[in-house]
N, CA, C and O atoms as a CHARMM CRD file, in Angstrom:
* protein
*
  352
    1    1 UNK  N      1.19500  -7.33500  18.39300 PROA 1      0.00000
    2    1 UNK  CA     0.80200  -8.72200  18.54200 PROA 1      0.00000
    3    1 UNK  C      0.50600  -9.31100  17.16100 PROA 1      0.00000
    4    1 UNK  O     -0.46700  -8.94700  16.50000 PROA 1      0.00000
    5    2 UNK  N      1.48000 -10.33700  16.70500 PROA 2      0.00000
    6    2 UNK  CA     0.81600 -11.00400  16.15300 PROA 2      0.00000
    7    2 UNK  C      0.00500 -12.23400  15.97500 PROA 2      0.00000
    8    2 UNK  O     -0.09000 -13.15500  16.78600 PROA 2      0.00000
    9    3 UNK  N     -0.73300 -12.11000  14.48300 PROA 3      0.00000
   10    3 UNK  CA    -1.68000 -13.46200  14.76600 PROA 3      0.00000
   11    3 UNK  C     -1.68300 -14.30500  13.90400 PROA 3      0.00000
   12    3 UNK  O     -1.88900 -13.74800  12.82500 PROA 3      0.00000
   13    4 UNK  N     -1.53900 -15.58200  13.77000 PROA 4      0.00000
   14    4 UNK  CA    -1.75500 -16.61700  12.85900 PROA 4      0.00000
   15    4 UNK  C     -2.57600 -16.08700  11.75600 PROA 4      0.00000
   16    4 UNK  O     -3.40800 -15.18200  11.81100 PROA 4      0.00000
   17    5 UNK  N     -2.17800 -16.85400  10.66100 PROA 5      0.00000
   18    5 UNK  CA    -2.93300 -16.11300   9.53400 PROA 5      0.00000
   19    5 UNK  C     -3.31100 -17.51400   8.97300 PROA 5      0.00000
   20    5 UNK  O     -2.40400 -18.25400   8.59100 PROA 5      0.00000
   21    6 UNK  N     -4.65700 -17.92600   8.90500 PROA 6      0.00000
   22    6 UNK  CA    -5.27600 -19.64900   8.56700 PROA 6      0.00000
   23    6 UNK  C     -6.12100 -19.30900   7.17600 PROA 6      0.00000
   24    6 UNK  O     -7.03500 -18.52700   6.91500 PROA 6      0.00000
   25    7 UNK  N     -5.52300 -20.08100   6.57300 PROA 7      0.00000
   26    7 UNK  CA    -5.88200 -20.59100   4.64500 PROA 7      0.00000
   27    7 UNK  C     -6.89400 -21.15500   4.78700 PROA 7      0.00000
   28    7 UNK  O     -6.92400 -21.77200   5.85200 PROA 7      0.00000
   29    8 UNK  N     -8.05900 -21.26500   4.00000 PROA 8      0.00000
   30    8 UNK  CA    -8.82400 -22.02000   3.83900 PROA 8      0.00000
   31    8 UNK  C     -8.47700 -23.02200   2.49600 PROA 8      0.00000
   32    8 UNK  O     -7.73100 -22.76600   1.55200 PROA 8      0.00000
   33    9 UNK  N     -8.96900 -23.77300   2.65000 PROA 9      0.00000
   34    9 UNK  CA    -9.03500 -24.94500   1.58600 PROA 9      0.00000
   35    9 UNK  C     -9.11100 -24.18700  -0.16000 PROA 9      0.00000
   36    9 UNK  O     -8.27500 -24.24200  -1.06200 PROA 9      0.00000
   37   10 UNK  N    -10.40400 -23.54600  -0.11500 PROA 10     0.00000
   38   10 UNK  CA   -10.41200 -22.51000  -1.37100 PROA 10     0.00000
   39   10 UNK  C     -9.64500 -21.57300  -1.67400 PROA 10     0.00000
   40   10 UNK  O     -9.56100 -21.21000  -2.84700 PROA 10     0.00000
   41   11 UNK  N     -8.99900 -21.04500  -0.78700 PROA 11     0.00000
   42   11 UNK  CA    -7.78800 -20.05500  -0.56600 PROA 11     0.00000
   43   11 UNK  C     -6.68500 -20.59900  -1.46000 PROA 11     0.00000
   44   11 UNK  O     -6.22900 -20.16000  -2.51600 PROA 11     0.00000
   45   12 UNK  N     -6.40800 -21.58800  -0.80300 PROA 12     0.00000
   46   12 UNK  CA    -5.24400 -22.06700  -0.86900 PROA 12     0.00000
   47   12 UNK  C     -5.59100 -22.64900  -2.74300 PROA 12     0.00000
   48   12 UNK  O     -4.85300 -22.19400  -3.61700 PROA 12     0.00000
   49   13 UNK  N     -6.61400 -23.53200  -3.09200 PROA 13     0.00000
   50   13 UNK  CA    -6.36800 -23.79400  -4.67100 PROA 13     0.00000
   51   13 UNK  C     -6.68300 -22.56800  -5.72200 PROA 13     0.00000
   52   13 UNK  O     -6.53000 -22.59100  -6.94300 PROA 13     0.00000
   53   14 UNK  N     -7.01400 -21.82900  -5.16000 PROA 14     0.00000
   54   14 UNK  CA    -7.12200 -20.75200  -5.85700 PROA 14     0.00000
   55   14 UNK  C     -5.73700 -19.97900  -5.90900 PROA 14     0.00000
   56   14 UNK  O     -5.59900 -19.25700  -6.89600 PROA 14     0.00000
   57   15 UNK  N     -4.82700 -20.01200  -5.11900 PROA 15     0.00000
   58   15 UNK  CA    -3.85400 -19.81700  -5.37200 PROA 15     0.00000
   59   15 UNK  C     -2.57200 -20.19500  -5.77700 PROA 15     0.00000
   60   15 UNK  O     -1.60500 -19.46900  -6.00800 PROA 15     0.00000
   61   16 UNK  N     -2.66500 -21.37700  -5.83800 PROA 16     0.00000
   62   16 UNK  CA    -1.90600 -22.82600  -6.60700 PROA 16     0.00000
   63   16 UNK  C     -1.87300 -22.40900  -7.89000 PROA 16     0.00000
   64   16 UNK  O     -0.88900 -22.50900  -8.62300 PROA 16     0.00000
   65   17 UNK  N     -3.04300 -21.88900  -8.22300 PROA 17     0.00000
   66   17 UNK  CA    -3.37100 -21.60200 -10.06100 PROA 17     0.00000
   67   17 UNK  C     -2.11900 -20.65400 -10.44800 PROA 17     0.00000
   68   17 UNK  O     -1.32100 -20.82600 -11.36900 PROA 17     0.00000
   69   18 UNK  N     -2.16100 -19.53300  -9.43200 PROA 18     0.00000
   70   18 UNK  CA    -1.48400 -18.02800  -9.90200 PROA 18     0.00000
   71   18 UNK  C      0.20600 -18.42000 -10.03900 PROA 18     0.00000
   72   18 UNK  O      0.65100 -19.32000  -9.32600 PROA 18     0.00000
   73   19 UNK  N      1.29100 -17.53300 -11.19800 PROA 19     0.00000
   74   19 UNK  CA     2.33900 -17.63400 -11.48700 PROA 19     0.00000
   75   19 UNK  C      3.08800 -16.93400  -9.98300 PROA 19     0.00000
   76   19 UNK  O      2.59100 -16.06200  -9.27000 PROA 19     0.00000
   77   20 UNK  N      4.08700 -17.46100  -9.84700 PROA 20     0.00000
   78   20 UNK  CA     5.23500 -17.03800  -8.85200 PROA 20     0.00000
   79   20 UNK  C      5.31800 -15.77100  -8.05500 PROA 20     0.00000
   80   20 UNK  O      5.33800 -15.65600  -6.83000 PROA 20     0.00000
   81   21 UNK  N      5.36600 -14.82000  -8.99900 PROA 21     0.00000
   82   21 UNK  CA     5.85000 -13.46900  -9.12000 PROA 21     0.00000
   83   21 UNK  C      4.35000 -12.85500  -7.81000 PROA 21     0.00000
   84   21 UNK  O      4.36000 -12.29100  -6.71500 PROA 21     0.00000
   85   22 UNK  N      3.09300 -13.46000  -8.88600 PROA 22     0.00000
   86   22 UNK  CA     1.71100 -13.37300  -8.05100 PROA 22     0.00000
   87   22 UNK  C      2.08500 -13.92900  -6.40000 PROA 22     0.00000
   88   22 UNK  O      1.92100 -13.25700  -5.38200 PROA 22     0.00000
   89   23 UNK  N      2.53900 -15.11300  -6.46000 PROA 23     0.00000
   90   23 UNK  CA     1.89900 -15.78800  -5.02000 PROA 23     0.00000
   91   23 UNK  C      2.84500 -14.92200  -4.25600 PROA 23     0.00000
   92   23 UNK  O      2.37900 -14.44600  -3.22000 PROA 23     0.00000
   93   24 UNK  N      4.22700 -14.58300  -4.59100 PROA 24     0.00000
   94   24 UNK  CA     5.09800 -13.62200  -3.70500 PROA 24     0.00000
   95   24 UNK  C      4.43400 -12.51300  -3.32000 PROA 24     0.00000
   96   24 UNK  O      4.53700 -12.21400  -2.13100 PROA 24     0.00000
   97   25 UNK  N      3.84200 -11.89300  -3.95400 PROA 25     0.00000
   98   25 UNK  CA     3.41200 -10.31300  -3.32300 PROA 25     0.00000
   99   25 UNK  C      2.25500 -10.84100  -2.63000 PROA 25     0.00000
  100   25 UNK  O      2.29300 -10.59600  -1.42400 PROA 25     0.00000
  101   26 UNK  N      1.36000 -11.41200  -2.97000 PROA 26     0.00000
  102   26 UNK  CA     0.03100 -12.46000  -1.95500 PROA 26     0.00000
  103   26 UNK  C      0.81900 -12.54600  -0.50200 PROA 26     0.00000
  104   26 UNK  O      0.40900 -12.06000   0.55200 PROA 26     0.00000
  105   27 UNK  N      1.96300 -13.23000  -0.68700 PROA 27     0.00000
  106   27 UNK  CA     2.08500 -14.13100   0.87100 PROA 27     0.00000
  107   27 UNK  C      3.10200 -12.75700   1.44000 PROA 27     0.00000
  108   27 UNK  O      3.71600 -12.98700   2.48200 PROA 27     0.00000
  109   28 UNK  N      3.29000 -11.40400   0.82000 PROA 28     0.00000
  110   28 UNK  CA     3.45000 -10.33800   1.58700 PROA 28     0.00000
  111   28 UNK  C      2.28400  -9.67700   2.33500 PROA 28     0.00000
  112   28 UNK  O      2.38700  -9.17700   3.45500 PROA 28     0.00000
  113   29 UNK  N      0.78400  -9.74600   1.34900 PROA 29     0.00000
  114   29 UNK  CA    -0.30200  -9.23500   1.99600 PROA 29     0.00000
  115   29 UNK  C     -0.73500  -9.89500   3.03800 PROA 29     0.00000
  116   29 UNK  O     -1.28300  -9.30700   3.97000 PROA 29     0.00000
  117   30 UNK  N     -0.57300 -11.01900   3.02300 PROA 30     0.00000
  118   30 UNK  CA    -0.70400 -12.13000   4.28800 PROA 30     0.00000
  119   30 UNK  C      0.44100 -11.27400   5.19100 PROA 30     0.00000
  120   30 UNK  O      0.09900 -10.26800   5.81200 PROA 30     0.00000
  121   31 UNK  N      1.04500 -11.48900   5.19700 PROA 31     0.00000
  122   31 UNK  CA     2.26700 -11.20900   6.35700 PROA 31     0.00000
  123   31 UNK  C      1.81200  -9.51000   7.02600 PROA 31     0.00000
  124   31 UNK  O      1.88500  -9.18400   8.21000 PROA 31     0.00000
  125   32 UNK  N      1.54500  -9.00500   6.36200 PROA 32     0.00000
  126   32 UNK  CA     0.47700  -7.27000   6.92900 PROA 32     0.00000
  127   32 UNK  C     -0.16100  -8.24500   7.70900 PROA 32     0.00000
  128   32 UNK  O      0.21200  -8.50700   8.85300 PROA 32     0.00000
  129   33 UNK  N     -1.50700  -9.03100   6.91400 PROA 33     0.00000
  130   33 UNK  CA    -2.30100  -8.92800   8.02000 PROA 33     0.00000
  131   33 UNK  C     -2.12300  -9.60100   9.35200 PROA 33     0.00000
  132   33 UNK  O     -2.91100  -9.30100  10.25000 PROA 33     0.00000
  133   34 UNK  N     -1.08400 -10.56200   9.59700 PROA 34     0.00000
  134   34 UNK  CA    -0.52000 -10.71500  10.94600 PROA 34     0.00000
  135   34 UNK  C      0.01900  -9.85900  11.49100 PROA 34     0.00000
  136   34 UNK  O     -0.08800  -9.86300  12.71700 PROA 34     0.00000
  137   35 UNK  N      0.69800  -8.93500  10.95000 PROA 35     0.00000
  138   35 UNK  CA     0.95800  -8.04900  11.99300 PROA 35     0.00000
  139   35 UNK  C     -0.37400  -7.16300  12.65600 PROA 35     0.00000
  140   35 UNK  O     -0.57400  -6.98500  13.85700 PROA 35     0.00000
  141   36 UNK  N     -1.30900  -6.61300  11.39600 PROA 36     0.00000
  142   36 UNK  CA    -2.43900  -5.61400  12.06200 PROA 36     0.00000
  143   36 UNK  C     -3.32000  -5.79600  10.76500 PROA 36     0.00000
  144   36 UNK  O     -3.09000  -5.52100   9.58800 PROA 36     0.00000
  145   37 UNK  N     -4.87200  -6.59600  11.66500 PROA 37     0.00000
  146   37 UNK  CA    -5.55200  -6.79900  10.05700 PROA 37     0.00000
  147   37 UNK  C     -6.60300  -6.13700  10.01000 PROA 37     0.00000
  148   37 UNK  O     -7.46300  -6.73400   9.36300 PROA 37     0.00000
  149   38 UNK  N     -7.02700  -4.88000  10.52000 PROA 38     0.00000
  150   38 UNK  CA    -8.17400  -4.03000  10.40400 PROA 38     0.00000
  151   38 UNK  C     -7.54200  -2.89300  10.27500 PROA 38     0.00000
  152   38 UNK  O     -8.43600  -2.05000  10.19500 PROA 38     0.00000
  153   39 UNK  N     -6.27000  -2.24300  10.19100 PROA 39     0.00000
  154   39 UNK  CA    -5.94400  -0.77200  10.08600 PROA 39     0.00000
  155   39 UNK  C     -5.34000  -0.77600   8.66800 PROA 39     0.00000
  156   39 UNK  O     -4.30000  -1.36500   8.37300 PROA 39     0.00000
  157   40 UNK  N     -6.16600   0.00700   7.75000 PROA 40     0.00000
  158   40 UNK  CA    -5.16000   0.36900   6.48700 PROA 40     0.00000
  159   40 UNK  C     -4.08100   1.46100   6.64500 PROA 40     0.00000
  160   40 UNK  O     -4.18500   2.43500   7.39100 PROA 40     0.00000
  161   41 UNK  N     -2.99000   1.16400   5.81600 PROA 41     0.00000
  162   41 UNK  CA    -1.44600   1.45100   6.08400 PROA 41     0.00000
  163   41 UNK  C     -1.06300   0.86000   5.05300 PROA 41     0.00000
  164   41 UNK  O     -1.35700  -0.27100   4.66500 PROA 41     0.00000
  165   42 UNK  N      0.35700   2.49000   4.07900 PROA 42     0.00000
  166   42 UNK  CA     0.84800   2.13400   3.11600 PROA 42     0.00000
  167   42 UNK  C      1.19900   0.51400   2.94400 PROA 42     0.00000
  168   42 UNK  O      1.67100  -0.01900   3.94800 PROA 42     0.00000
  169   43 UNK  N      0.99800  -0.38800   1.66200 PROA 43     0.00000
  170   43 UNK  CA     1.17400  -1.82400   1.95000 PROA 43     0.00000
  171   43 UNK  C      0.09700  -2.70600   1.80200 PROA 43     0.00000
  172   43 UNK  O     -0.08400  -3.65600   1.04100 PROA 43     0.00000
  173   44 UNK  N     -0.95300  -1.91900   3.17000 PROA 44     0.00000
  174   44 UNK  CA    -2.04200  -2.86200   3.58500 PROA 44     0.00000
  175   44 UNK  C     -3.47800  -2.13300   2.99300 PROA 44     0.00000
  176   44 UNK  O     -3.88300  -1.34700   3.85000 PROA 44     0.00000
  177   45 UNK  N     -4.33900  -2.15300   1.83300 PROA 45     0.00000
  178   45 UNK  CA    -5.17200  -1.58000   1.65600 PROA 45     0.00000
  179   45 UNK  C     -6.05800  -2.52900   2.09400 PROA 45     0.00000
  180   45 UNK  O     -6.19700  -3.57400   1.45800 PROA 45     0.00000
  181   46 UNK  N     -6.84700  -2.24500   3.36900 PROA 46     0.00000
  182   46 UNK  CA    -7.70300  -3.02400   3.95700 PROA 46     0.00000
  183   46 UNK  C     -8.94400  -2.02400   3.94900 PROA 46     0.00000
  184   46 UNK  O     -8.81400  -0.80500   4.05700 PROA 46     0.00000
  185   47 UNK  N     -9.91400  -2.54700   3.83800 PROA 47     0.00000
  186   47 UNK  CA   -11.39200  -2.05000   4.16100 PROA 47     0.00000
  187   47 UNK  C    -12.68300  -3.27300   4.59200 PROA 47     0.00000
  188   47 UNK  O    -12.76500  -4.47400   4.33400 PROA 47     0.00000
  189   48 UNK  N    -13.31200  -2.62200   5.12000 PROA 48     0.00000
  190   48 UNK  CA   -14.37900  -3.51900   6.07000 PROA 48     0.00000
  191   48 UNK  C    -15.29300  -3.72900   5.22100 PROA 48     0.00000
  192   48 UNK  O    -15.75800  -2.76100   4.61900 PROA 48     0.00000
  193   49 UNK  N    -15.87500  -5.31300   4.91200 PROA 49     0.00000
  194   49 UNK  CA   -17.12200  -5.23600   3.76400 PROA 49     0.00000
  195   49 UNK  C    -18.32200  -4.77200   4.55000 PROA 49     0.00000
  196   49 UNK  O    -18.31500  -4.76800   5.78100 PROA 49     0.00000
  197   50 UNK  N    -19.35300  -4.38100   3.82700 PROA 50     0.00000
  198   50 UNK  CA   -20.29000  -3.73800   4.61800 PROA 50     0.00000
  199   50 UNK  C    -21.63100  -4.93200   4.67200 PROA 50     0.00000
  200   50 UNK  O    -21.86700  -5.50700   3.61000 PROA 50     0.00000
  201   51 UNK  N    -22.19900  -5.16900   5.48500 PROA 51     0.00000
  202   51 UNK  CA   -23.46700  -5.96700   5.57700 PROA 51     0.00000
  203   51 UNK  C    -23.44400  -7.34100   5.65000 PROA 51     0.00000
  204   51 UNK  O    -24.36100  -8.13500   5.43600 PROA 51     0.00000
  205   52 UNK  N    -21.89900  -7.61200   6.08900 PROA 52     0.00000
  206   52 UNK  CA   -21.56000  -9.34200   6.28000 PROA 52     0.00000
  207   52 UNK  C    -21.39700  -9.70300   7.66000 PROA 52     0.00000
  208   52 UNK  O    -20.71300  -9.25600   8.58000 PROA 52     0.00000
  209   53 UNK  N    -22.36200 -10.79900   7.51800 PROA 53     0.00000
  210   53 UNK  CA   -22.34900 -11.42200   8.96400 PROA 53     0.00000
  211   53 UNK  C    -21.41500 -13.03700   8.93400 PROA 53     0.00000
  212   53 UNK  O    -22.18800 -13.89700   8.51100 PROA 53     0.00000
  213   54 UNK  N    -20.26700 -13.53500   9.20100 PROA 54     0.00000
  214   54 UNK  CA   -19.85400 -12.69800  10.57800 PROA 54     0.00000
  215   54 UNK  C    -19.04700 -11.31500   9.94500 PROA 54     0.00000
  216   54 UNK  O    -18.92000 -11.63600   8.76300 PROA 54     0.00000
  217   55 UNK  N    -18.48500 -10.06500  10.08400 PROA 55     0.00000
  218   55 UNK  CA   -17.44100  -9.11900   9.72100 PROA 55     0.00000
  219   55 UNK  C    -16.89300  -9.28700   8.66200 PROA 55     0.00000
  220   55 UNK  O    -15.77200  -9.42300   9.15100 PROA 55     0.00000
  221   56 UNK  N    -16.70000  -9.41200   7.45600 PROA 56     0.00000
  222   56 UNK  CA   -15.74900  -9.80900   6.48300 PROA 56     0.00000
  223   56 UNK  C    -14.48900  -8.74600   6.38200 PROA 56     0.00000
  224   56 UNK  O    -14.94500  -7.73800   6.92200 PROA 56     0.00000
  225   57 UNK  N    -13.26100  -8.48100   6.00500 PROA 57     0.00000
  226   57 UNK  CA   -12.97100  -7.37300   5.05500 PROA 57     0.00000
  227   57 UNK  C    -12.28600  -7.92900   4.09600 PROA 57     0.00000
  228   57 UNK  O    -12.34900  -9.11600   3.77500 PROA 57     0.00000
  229   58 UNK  N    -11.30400  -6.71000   3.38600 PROA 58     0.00000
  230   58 UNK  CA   -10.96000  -7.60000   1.97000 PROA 58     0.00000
  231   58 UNK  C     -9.34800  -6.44500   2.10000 PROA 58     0.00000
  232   58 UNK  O     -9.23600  -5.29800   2.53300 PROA 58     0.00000
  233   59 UNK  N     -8.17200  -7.54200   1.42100 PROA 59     0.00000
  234   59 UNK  CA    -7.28100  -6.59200   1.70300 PROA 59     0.00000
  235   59 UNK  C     -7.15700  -6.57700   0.07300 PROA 59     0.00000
  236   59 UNK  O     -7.90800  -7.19900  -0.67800 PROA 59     0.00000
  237   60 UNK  N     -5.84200  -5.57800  -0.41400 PROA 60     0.00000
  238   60 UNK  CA    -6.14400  -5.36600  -2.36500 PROA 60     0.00000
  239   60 UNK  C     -5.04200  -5.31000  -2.06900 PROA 60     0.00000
  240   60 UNK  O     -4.49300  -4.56000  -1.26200 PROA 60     0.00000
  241   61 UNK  N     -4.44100  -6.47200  -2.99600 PROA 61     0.00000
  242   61 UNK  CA    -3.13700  -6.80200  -3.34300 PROA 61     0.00000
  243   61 UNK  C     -2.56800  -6.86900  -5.15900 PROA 61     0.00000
  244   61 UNK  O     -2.13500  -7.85300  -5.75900 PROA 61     0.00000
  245   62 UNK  N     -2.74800  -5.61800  -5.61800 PROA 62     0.00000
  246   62 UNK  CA    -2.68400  -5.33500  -7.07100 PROA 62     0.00000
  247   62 UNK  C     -3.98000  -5.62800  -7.41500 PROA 62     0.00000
  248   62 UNK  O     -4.95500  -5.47200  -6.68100 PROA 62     0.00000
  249   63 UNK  N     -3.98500  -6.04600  -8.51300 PROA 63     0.00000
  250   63 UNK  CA    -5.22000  -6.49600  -8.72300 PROA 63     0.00000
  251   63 UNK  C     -6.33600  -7.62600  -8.24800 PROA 63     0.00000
  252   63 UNK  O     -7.49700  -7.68900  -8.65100 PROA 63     0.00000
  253   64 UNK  N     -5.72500  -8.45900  -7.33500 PROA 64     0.00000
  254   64 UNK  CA    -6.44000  -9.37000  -6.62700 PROA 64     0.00000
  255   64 UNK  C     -6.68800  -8.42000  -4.66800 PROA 64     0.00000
  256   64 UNK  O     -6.20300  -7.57400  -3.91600 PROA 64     0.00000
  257   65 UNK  N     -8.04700  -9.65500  -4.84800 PROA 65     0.00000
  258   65 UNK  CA    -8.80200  -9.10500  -3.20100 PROA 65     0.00000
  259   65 UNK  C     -8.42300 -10.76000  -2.17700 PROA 65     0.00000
  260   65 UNK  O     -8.14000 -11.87400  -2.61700 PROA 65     0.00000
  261   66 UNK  N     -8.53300 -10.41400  -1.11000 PROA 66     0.00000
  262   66 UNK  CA    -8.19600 -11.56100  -0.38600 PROA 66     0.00000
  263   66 UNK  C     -9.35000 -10.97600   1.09800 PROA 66     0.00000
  264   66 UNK  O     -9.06100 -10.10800   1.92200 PROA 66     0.00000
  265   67 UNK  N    -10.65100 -11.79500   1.03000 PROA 67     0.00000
  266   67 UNK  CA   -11.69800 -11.75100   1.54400 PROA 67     0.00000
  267   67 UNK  C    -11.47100 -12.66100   2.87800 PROA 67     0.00000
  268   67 UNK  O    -11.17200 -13.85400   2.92800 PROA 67     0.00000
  269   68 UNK  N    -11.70100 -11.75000   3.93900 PROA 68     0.00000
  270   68 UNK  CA   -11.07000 -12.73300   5.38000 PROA 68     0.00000
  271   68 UNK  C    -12.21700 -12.04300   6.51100 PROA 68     0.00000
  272   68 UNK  O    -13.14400 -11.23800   6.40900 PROA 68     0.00000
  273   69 UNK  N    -11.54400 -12.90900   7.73600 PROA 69     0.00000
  274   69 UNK  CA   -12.17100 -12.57300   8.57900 PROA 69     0.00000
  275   69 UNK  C    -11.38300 -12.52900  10.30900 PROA 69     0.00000
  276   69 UNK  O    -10.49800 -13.34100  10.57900 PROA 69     0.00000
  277   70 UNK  N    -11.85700 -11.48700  11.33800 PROA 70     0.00000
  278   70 UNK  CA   -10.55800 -11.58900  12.01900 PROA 70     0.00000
  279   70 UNK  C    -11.35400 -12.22500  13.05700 PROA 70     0.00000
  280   70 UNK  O    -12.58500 -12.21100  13.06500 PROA 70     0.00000
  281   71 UNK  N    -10.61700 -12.78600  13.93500 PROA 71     0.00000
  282   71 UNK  CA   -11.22200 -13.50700  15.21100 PROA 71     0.00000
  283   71 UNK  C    -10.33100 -13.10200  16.17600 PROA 71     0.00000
  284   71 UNK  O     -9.15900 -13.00600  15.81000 PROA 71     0.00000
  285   72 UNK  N    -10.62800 -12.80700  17.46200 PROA 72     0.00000
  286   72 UNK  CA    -9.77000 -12.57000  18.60000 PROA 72     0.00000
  287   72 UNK  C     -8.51500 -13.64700  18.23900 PROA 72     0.00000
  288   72 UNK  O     -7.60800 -12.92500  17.82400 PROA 72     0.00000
  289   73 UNK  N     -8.15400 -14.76200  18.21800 PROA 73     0.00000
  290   73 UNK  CA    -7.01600 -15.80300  17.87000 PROA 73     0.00000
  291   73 UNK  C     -6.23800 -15.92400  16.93200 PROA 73     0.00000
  292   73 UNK  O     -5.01300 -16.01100  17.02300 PROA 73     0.00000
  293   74 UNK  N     -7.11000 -15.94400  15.61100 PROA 74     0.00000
  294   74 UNK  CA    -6.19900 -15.79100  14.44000 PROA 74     0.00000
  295   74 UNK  C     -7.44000 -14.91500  13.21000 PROA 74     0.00000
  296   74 UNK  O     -8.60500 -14.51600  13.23400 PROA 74     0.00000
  297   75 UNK  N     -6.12300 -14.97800  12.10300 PROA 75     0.00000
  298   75 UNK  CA    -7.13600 -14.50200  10.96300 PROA 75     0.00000
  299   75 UNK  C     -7.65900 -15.24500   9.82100 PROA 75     0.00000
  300   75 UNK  O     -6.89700 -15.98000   9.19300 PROA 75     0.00000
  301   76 UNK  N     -8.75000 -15.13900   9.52600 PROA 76     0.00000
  302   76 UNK  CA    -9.07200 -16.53600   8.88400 PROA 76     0.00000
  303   76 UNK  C     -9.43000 -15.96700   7.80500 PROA 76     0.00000
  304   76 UNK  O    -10.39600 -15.22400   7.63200 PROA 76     0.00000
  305   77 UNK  N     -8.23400 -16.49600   6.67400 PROA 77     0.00000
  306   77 UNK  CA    -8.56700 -16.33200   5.29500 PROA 77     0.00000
  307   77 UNK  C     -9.70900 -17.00300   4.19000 PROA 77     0.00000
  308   77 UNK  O     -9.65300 -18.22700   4.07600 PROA 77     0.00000
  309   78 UNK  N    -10.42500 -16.49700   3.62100 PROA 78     0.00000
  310   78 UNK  CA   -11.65600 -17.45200   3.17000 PROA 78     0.00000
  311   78 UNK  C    -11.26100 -17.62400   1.33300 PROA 78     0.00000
  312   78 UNK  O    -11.08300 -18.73700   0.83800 PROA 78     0.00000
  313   79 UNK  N    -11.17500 -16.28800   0.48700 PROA 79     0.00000
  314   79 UNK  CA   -10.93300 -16.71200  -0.89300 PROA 79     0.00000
  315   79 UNK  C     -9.95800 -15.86200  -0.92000 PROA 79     0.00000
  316   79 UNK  O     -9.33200 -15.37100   0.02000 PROA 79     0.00000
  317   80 UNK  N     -9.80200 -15.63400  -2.59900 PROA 80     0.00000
  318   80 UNK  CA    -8.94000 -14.52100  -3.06900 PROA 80     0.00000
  319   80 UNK  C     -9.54200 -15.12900  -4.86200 PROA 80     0.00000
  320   80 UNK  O     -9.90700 -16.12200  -5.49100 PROA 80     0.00000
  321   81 UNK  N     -9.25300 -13.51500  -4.97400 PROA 81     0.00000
  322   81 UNK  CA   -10.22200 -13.61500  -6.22600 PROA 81     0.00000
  323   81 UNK  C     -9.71900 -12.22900  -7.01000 PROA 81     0.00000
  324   81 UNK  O     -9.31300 -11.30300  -6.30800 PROA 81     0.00000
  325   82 UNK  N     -9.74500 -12.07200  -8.54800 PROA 82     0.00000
  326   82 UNK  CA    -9.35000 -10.29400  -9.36900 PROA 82     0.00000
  327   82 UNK  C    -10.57500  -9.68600  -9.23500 PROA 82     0.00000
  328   82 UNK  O    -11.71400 -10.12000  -9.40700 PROA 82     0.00000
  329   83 UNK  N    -10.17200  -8.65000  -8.91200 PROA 83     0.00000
  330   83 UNK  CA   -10.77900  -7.20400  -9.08800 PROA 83     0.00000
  331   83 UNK  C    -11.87800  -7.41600  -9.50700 PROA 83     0.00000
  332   83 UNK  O    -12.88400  -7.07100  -8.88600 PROA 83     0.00000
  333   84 UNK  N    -11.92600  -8.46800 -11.46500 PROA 84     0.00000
  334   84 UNK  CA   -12.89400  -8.06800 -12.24400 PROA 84     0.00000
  335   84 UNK  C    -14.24100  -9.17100 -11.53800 PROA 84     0.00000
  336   84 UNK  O    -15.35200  -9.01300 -12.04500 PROA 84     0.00000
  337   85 UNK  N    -14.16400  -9.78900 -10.88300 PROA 85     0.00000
  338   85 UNK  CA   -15.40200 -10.48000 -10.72300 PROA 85     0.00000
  339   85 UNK  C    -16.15900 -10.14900  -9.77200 PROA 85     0.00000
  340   85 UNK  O    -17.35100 -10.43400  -9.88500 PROA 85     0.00000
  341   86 UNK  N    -15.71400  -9.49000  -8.62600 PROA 86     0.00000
  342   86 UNK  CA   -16.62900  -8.37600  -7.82100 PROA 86     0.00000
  343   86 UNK  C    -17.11600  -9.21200  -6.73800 PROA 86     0.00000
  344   86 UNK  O    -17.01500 -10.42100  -6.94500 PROA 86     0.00000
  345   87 UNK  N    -17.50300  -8.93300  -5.88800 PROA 87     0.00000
  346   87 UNK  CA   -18.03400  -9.61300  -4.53600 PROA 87     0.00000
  347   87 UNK  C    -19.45400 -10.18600  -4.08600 PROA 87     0.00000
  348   87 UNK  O    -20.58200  -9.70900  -3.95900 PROA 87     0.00000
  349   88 UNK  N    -18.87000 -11.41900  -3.90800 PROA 88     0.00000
  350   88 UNK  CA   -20.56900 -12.16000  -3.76300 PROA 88     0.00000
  351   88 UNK  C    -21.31100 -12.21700  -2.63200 PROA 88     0.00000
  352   88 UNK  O    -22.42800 -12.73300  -2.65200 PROA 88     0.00000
């Protein structure tokens, strides 16, 4: 089953910034998580953040994280952000 995969506003200009080559492998990690966005699998390095209400996880797409959240309906993307600035 898949599920809609919904950008947020910050999502989305934060990724406007990044060169080509970047947003291509991005809108592959997107495309994992419609197919299955809580099971990690070669591709999909997904893990569950710990102590976030509602659920967060974060999938790792080279050096960038893409911080989401799943809902029975769709998956709702919140930022995306590198490695080096770490999680708030």
């Amino acid at each position: 089953m898949t599920r809609p995969v919904l950008v947020s506003t910050t999502f989305r200009q934060q990724f406007h910034k990044l060169d080509s080559a970047t947003q291509a492998r991005l809108q592959e990690g997107l495309a994992a998580l419609a197919e299955d966005p809580v099971t990690p699998r070669p591709g999909a390095d997904i893990r569950s953040l710990r102590s976030t209400v509602p659920p967060k996880h974060r999938l790792r797409v080279g050096s960038y994280r893409i911080i989401y959240i799943v809902e029975p309906e769709a998956v709702k993307v919140l930022e995306l952000f590198r490695r080096g600035r770490g999680y708030r």
